[in-house]
C-alpha positions as CSV (number, residue, x, y, z in Angstrom):
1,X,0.0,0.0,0.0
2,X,1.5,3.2,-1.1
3,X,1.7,6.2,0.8
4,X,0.9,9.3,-1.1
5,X,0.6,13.2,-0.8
6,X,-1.2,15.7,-2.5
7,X,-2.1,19.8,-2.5
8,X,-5.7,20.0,-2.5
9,X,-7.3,23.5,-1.9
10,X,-5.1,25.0,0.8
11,X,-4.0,21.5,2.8
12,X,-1.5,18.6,1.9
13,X,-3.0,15.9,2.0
14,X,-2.0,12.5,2.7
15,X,-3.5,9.0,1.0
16,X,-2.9,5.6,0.4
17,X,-3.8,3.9,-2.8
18,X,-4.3,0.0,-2.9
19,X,-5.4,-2.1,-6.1
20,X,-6.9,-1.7,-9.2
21,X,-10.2,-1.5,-11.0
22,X,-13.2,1.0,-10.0
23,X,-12.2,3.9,-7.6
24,X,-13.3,3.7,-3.9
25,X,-12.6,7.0,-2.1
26,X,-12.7,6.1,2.3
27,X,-13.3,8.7,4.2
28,X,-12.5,8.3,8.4
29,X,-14.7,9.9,11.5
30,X,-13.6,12.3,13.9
31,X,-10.4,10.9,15.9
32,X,-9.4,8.6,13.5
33,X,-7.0,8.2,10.3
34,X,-6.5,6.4,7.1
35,X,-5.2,3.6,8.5
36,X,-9.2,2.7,9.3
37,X,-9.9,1.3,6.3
38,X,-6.5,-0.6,5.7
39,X,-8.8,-4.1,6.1
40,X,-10.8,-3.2,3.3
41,X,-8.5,-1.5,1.0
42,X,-6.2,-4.8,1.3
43,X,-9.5,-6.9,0.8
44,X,-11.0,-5.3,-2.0
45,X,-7.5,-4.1,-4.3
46,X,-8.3,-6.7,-6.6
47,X,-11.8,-5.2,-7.9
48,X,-11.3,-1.5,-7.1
49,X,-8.6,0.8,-6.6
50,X,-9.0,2.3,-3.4
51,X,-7.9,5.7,-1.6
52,X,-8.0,6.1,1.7
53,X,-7.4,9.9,3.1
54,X,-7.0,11.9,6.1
55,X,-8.9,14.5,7.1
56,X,-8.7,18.4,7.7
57,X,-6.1,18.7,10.5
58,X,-6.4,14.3,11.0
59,X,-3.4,12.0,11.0
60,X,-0.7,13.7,8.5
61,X,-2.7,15.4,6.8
62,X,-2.4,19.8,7.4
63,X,-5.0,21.9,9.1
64,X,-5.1,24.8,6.7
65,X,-7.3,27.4,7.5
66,X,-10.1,25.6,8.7
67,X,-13.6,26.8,9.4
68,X,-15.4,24.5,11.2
69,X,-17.9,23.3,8.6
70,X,-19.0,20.3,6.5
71,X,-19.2,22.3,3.7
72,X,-15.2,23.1,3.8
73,X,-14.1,19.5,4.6
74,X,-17.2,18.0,1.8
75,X,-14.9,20.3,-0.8
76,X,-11.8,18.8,0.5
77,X,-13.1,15.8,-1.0
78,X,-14.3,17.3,-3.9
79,X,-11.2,18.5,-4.8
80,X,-9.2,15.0,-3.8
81,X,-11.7,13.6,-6.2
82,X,-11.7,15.7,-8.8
83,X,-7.8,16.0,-8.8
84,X,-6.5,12.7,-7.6
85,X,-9.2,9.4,-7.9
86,X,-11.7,10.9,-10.7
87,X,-15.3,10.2,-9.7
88,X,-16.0,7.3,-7.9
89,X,-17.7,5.8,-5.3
90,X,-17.7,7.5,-1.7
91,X,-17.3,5.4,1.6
92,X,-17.5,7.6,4.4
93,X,-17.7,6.5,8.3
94,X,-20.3,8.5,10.5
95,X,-17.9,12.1,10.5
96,X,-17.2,11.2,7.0
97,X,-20.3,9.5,6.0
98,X,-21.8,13.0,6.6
99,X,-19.0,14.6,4.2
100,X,-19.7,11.9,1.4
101,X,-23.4,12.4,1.9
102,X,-22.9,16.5,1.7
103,X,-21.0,16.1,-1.1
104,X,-22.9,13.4,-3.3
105,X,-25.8,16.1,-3.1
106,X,-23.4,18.6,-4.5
107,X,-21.8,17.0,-7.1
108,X,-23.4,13.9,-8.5
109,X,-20.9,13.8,-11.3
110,X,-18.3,13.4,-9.0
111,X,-19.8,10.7,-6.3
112,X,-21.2,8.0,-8.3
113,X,-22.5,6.4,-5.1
114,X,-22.2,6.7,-1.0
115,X,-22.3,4.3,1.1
116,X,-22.5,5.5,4.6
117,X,-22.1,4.0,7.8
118,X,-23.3,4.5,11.5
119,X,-23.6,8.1,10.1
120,X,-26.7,10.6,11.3
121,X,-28.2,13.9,9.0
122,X,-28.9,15.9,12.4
123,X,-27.7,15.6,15.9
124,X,-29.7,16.8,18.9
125,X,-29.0,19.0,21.9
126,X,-27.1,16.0,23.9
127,X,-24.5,15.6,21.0
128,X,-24.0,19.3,20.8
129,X,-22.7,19.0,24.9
130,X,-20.9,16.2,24.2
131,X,-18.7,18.1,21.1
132,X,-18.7,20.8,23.3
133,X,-17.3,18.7,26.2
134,X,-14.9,17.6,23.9
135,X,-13.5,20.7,22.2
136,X,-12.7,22.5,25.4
137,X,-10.9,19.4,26.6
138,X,-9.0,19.2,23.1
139,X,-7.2,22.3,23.9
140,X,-5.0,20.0,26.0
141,X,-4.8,16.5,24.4
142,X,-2.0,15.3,26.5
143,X,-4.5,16.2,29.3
144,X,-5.5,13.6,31.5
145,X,-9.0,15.0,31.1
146,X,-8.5,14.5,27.3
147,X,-7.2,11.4,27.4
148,X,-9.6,9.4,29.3
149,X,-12.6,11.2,27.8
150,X,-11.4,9.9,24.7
151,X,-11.4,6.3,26.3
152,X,-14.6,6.9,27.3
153,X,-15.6,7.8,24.0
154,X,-14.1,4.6,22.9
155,X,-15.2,2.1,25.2
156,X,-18.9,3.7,24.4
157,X,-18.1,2.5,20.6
158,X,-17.2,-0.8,21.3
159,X,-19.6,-3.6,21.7
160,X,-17.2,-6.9,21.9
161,X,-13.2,-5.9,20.9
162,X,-13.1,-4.3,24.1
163,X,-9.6,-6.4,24.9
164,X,-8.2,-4.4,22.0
165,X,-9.6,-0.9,24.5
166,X,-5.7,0.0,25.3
167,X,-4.6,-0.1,21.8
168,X,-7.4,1.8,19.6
169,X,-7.2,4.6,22.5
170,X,-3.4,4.6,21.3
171,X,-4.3,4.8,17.5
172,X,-7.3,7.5,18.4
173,X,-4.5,9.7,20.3
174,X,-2.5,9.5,17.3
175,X,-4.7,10.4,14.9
176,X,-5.6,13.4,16.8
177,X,-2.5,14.8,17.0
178,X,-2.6,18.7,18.5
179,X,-6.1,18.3,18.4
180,X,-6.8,21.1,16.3
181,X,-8.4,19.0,12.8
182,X,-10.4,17.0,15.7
183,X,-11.9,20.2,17.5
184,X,-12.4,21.4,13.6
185,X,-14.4,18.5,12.4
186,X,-16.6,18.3,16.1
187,X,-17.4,22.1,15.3
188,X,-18.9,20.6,11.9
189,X,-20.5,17.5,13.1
190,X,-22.4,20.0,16.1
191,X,-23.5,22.5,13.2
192,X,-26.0,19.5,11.9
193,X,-28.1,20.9,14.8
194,X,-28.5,24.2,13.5
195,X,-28.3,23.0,10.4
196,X,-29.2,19.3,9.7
197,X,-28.0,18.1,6.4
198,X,-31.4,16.1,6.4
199,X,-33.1,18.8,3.7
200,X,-30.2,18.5,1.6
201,X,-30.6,14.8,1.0
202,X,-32.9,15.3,-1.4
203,X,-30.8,16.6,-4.0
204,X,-28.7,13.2,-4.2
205,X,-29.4,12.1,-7.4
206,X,-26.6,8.9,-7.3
207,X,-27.5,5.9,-5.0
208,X,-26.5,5.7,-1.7
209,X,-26.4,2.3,1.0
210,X,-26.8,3.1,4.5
211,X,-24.7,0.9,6.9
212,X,-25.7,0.7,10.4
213,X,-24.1,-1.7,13.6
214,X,-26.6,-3.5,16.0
215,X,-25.0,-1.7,19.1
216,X,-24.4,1.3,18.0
217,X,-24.4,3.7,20.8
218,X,-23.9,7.1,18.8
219,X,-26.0,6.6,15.4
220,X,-28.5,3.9,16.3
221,X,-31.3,2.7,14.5
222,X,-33.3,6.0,14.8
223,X,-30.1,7.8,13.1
224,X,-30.5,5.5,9.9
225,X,-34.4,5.7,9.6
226,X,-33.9,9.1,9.1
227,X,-31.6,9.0,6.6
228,X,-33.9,6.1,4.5
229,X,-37.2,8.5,5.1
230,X,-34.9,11.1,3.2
231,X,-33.3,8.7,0.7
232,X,-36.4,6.8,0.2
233,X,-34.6,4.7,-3.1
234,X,-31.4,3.9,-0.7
235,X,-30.7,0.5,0.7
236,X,-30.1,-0.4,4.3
237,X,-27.8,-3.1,5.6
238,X,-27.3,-3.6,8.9
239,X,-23.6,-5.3,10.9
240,X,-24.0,-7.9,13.7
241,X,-22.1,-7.9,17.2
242,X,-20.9,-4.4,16.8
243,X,-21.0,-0.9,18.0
244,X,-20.3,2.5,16.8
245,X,-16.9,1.5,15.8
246,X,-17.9,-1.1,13.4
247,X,-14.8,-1.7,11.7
248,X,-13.1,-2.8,14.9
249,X,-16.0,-4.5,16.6
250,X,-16.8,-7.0,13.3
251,X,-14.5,-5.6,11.1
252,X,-15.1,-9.2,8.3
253,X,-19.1,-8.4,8.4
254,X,-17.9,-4.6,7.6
255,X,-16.0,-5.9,4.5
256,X,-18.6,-8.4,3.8
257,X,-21.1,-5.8,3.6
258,X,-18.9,-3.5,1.8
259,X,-18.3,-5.6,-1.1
260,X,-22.1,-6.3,-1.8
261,X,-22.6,-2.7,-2.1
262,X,-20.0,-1.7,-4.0
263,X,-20.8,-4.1,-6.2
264,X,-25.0,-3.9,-6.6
């Protein structure tokens, strides 16, 4: 798997590229990294050629001058797609399911199809404390108020790996870095209460599957029935044994699921 850089608006960028075939575009949630998706990108290189990228301010990718808002980091991947993959399909994981949804509803030519996973349209007054919370602790992310928050957080995701706790806290902290792309991209998930991306849905003219977990904790069932009331023509599969953090809690049923809807 090769690691790559690229200049897209005003960050640099940083992306693997597995495989080859049909391009596949992951996108990461908030406190994580590329290195999410390295299951899938190994499992699926020999049907589609696959880019996995780090966010606004996430893992080695730059900060920039961010503003807080979906709409900034849905361009980012407008312009990684537009200048690096070509169009393609979108896979985006709740923070970045929102993005990939956001941007399939601004660009059809450019997202052929989303498929989104444990990812909500709106968040409610609860959320908006919690990313609050979690902002003012990120000034400080060598904090011990930071650090076990973000176990917390973690152990809250998880509904069976929870052996593995120690070292996905470890990978978390590291993709956080300074803290700065994390408090960016909380700022943007807490504006879906002012301003849900629900309404926008319509517009999405490509397909889109919505992914939830059994367990999830953040995005549960409710989360995903609003997204199919808004999508009525979009498909809903659903992962076993997990929580939020599907891909580490069942991460073969994740794949599983992934290749049936890349491929339909």
């Amino acid at each position: 798997m090769n690691m790559n850089r690229a200049i897209i608006n005003d960050i640099d960028v940083a992306y693997t590229v597995e495989g080859a075939g049909d391009p596949v575009v992951f996108i990461h949630g908030l406190a994580e990294d590329l290195h999410t998706w390295r299951a899938q990108q190994r499992a699926l290189g020999g049907r589609y050629r696959s880019f996995a990228c780090d966010l606004r301010g996430h893992g080695m990718t730059t900060l920039g001058q961010c503003d807080g808002t979906l709409a900034q980091l849905g361009n980012d991947l407008l312009a990684f797609i537009g200048q690096v993959s070509g169009p393609a399909t979108v896979v985006g994981f709740s923070l970045g399911g929102a993005i990939a949804l956001w941007a399939a509803a601004e660009r059809p030519d450019l997202v052929r199809k989303s498929v989104v996973l444990g990812t909500s349209s709106v968040v409610g007054h609860l959320a908006v404390q919690f990313y609050e919370e979690r902002i003012a602790q990120a000034a400080d992310t060598g904090s011990a108020a930071f650090r076990e928050a973000m176990r917390a957080d973690t152990e809250a995701g998880l509904f069976r790996a929870r052996e593995s706790l120690d070292r996905i806290v470890a990978a978390r902290l590291a993709a956080v870095g300074d803290g700065r792309g994390y408090v960016n991209a909380a700022r943007a998930m807490m504006g879906l209460r002012a301003e849900p991306l629900t309404p926008r849905l319509s517009r999405i003219e490509t397909p889109v599957v919505v992914i939830g977990a059994e367990h999830d904790r953040f995005c549960p069932q409710k989360a995903a029935t609003i997204l199919l009331e808004a999508l009525p023509g979009a498909e809903f599969m659903a992962i076993p044994d997990a929580g939020h953090l599907m891909n580490v809690d069942n991460p073969d049923a994740v794949t599983r699921a992934l290749r049936q809807a890349l491929a339909d």
